[in-house]
C-alpha positions in Angstrom: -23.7 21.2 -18.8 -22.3 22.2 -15.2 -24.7 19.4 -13.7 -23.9 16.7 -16.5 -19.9 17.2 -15.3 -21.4 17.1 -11.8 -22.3 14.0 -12.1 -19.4 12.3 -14.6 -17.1 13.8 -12.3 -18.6 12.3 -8.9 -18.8 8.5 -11.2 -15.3 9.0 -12.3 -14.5 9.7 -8.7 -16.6 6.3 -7.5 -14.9 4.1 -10.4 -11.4 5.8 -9.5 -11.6 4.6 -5.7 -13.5 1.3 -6.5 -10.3 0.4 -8.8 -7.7 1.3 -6.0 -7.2 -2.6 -5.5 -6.7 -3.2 -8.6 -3.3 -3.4 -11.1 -4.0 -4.1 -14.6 -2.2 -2.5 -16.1 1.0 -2.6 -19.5 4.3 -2.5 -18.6 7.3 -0.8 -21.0 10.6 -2.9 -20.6 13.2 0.3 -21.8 17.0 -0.8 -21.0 16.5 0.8 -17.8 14.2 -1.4 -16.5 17.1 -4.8 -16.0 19.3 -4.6 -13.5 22.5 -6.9 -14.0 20.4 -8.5 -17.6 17.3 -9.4 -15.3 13.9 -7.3 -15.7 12.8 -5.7 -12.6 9.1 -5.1 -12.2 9.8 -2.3 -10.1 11.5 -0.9 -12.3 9.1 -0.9 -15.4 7.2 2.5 -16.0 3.1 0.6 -16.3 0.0 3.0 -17.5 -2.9 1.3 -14.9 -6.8 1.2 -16.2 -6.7 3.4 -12.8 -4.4 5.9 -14.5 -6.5 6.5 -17.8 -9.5 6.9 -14.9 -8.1 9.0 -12.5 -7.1 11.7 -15.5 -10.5 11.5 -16.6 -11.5 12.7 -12.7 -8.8 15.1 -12.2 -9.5 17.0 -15.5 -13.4 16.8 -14.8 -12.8 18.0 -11.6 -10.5 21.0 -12.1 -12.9 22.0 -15.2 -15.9 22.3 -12.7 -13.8 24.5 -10.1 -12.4 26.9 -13.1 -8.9 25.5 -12.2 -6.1 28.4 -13.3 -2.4 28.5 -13.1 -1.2 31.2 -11.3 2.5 32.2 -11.4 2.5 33.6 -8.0 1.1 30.8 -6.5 3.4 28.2 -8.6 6.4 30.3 -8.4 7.2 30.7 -4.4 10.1 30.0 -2.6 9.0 27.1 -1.1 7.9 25.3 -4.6 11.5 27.0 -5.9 13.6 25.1 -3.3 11.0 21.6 -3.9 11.9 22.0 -7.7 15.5 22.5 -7.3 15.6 19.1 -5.0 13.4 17.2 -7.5 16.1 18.0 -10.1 18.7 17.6 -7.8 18.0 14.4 -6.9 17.2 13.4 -10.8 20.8 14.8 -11.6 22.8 12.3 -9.4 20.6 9.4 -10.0 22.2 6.5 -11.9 19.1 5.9 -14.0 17.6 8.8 -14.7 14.5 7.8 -16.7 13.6 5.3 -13.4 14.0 9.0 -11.6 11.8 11.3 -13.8 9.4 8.2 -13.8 9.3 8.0 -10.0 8.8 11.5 -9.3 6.1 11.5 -11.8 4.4 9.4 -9.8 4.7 11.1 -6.3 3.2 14.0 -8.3 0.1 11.8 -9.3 0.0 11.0 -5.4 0.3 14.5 -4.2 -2.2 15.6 -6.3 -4.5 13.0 -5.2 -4.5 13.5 -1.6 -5.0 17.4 -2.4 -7.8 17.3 -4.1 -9.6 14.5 -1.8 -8.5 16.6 1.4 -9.7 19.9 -0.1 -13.5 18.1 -1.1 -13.2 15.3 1.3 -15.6 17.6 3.9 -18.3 17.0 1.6 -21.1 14.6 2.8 -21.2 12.6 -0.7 -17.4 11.3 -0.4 -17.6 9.9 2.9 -21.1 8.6 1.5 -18.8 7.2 -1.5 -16.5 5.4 1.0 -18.9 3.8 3.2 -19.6 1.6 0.1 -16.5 1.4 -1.8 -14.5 0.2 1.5 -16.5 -2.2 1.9 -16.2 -3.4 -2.2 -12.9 -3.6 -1.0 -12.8 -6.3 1.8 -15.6 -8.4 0.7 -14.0 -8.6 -3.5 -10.3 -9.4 -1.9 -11.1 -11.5 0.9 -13.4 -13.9 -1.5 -11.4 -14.3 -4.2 -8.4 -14.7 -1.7 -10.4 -18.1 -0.3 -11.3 -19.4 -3.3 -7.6 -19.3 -4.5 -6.5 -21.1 -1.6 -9.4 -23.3 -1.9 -8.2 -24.2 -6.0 -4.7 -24.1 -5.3 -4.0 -21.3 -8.0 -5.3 -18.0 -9.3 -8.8 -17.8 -10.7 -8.0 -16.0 -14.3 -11.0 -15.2 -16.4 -12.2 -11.6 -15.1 -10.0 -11.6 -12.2 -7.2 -11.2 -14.5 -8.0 -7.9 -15.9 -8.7 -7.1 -12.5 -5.0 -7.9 -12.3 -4.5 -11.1 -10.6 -1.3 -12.9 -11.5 -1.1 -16.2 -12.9 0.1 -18.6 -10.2 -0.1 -22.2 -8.7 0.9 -24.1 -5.2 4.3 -25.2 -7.4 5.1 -21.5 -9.0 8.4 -20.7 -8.1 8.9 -18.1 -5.2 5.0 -18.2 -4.6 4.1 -17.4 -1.1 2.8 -20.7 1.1 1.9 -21.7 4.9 1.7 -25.0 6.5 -2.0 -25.7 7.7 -2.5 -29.0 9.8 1.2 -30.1 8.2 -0.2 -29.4 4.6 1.4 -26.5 2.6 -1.2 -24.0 0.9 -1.2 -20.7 -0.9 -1.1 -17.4 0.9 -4.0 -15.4 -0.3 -2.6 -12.9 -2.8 -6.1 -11.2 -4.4 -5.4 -9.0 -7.0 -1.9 -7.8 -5.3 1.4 -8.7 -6.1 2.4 -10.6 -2.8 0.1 -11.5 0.2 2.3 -8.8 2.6 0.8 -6.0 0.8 -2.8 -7.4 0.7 -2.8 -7.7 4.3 -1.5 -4.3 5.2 -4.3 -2.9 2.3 -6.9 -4.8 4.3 -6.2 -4.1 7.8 -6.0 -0.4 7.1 -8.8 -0.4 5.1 -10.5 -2.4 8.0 -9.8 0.2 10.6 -10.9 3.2 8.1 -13.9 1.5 7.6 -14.7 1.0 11.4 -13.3 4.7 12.0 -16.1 6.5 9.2 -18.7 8.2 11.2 -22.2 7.1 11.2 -21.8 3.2 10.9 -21.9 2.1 7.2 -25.5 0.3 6.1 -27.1 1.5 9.2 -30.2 3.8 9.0 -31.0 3.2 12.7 -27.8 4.3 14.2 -26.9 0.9 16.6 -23.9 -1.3 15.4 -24.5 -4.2 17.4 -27.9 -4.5 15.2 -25.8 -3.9 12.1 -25.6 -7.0 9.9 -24.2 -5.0 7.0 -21.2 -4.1 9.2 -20.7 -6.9 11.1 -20.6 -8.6 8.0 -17.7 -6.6 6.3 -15.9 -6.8 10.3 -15.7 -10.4 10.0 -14.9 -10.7 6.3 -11.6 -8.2 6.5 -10.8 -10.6 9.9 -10.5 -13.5 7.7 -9.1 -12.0 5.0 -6.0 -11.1 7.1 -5.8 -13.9 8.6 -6.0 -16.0 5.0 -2.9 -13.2 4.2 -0.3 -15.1 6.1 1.2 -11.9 7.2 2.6 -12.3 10.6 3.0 -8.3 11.6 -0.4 -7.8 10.6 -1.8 -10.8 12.8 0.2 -9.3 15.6 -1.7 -5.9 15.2 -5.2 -7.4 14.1 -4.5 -8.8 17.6 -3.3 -5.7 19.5 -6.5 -4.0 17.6 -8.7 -6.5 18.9 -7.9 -6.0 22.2 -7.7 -2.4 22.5 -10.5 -1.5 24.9 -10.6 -4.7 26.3 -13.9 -6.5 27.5 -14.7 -9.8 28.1 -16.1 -10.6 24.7 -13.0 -9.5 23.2 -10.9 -11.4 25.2 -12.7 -14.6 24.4 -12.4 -13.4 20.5 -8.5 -13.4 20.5 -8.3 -16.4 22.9 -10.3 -18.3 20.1 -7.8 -16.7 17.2 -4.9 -17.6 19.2 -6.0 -21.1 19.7 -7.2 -21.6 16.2 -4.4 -20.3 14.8 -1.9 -23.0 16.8 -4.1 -26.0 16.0 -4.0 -24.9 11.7 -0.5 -23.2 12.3 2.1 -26.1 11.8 4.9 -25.4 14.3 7.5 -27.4 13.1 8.5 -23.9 11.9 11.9 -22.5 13.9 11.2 -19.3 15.6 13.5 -17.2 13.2 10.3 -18.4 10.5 7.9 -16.9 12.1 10.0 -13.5 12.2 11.6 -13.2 9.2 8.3 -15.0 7.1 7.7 -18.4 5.8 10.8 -18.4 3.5 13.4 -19.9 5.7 16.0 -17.0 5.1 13.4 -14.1 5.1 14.9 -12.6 8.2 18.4 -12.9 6.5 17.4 -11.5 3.2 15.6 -8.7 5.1 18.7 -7.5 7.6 20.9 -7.7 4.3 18.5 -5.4 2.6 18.5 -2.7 5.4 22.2 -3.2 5.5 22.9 -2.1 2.3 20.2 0.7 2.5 21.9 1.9 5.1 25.2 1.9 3.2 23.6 3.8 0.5 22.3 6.4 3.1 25.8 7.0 4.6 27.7 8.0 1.2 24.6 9.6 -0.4 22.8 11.5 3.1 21.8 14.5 1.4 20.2 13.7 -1.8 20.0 10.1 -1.9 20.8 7.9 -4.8 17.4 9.2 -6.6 14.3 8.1 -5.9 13.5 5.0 -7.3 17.4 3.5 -8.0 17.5 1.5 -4.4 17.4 -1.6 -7.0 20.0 0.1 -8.9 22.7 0.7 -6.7 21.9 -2.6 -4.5 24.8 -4.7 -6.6 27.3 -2.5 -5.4 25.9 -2.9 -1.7 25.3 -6.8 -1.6 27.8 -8.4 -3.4 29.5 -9.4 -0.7 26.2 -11.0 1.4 25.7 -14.3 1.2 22.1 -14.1 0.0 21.4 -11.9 -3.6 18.0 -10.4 -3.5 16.9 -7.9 -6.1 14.1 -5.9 -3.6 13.6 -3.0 -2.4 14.8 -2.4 1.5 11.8 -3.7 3.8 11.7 -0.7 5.8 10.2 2.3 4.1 11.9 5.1 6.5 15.5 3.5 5.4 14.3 3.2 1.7 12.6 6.7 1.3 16.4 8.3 2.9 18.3 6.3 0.7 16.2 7.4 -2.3 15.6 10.9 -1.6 18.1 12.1 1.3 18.0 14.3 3.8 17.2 17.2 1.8 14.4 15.1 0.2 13.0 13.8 3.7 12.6 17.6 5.5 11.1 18.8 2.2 7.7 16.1 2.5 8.1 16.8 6.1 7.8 20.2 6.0 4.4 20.1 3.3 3.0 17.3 5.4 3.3 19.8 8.6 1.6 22.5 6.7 -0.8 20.5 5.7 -2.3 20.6 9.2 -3.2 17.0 9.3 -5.2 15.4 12.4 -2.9 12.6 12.9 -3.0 12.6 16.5 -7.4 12.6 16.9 -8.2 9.0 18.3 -9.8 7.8 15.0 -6.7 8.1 12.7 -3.5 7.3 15.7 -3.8 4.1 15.8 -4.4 3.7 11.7 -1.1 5.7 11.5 0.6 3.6 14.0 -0.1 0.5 11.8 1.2 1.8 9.0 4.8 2.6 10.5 4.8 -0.3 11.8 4.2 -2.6 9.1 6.3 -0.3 7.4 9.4 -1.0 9.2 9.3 -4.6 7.9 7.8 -4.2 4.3 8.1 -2.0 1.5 5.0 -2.0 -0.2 3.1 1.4 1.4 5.9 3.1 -1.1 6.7 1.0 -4.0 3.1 -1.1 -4.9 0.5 1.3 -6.2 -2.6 -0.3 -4.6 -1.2 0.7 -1.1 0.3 3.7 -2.3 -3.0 4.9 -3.4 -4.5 4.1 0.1 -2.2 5.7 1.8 -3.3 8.9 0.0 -6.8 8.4 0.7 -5.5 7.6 4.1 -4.1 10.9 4.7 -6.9 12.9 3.9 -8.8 10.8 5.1 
């Protein structure tokens, strides 16, 4: 019996990770998911297929280890003061189911990265990641060309996979001009194109970071089709992404360590990129995205965030009601845009305060984690980065759970 939950508990880990990418899911439309009569996705609790299978692993997993509560261990200070910030923060949130919902979720994450940092030592995991990773790349970056190649999504499986329903002429769908043509943005099976490049770069630089190079039994990379393979495939895939930030860092990334060969590589991306590239794009397009006011909408969004931060400082407005409380903060902007601030240090201290922020610090410091070995720095620098101009490492569960893997990674 022990072996047979051995085993279901290593596939339900394997299916767990390969489904990261993925977001089918159903959505529950309460009252409290509208904000001024419109429906807010972010807003909607969702049950994901990688929910339902990431219970099934979590249970497996603490039945194996002859998991028990202990009330000394549950019941210390530390968890005492946590709880009594949790509530806090529920207490003086507008919508309070949004709230409970949220932190809910944070939970899910916590207890994710816990149990993959306590096992995540043992050979099979990192034997687990050297193929899921690459699932990853390869599954995203194909069905990204072919949706740019058909001018839509793809449906059939790749909806339950959860790729929206889309077209060139969808309203608010992400495009780029190539040789004065407008085309899609690659979007996967993500919600916008911004959070499948920052999933795929990370998951680029993970994969290069895992010891031992990934489908090689003789031990040289340069003799490695297998990884050279994925390499190239997670380049293209960004660049099909669109996302400007991430080109900029694929490009810093590339010429880390400089060489001659590496030089040539980004000298070819650079001049590729301006001959497909239209520019009849003003400078303020490339910064602020292809939307013409991106930049605007953006700065407006941080505005308010910051706004909320100075008359909420210590506990926030509750984590999860940024969308709530953002009429009261924009009315007076000249753009109206119902998103979360694109800057996940200002959105995580309007949501959860001060109090909230030295909490995760504080169990992230005891944690111990090796942010600072050469592998993971740069990985970590990418991810503030592109967090300073997006939202989706905290908002979108595909990046969420990355990040989770990330840090115990």
């Amino acid at each position: 019996m022990k072996d047979f939950e051995k085993k279901l508990e290593k596939w339900l880990l394997i299916l767990f990770l390969l489904l990261i990418p993925t977001q089918l899911g159903k959505h529950f439309w309460p009252s409290s998911s509208s904000v001024l009569g419109i429906r807010i996705d972010y807003l909607s609790p969702v049950i994901y297929l990688v929910d339902v299978v990431w219970l099934g692993w979590i249970l497996v997993k603490f039945s194996i280890s002859n998991f028990r509560f202990s009330t000394k261990k549950i019941f210390t200070f530390e968890n005492l003061i946590c709880f009594l910030i949790v509530v806090l923060n529920i207490l003086i949130a507008t919508n309070k189911e949004i709230a409970i919902y949220r932190w809910i979720r944070i939970g899910q994450w916590w207890i994710t990265f816990k149990v993959l940092k306590g096992g995540y030592r043992d050979p099979p995991i990192q034997k687990i990641l050297k193929r899921i990773i690459p699932c990853w790349i390869i599954g995203e970056t194909l069905l990204g060309l072919a949706q740019i190649i058909s001018g839509q999504n793809l449906g059939g499986i790749f909806y339950w996979l959860g790729e929206r329903r889309f077209n060139f002429n969808t309203i608010g769908i992400a495009q780029m001009s190539v040789m004065g043509e407008g085309i899609l943005r690659a979007y996967g099976t993500f919600s916008h194109p911004n959070s499948l490049a920052g999933f795929l770069l990370v998951s680029w630089l993970m994969f290069q970071s895992l010891p031992n190079p990934p489908f090689d039994k003789g031990g040289s990379k340069t003799k490695n089709i297998g990884y050279w393979m994925v390499w190239w495939m997670g380049l293209v895939g960004i660049i099909i992404s669109g996302s400007r930030m991430v080109w900029l860092l694929t490009g810093i990334t590339l010429i880390k360590g400089v060489n001659i060969k590496k030089i040539l590589l980004v000298g070819f991306l650079v001049m590729g990129l301006g001959w497909i590239i239209s520019w009849n794009y003003r400078v303020s397009d490339f910064v602020g995205g292809w939307d013409i006011n991106g930049l605007e909408k953006r700065l407006n969004l941080n505005i308010a965030a910051m706004g909320m931060i100075r008359e909420n400082i210590m506990l926030g407005v509750g984590v999860g009601n940024f969308l709530v409380k953002l009429p009261q903060y924009q009315w007076q902007r000249q753009f109206f845009w119902l998103q979360p601030a694109h800057n996940i240090f200002l959105l995580a201290l309007a949501e959860i305060g001060v109090l909230g922020i030295m909490m995760w610090g504080y169990k992230f410091l005891n944690c111990k984690l090796n942010f600072l070995i050469k592998e993971n720095r740069w990985i970590l620098i990418v991810i503030i980065l592109t967090g300073m101009v997006d939202h989706y490492w905290l908002t979108l569960p595909q990046n969420s759970w990355l990040l989770a893997v990330f840090f115990a990674f």
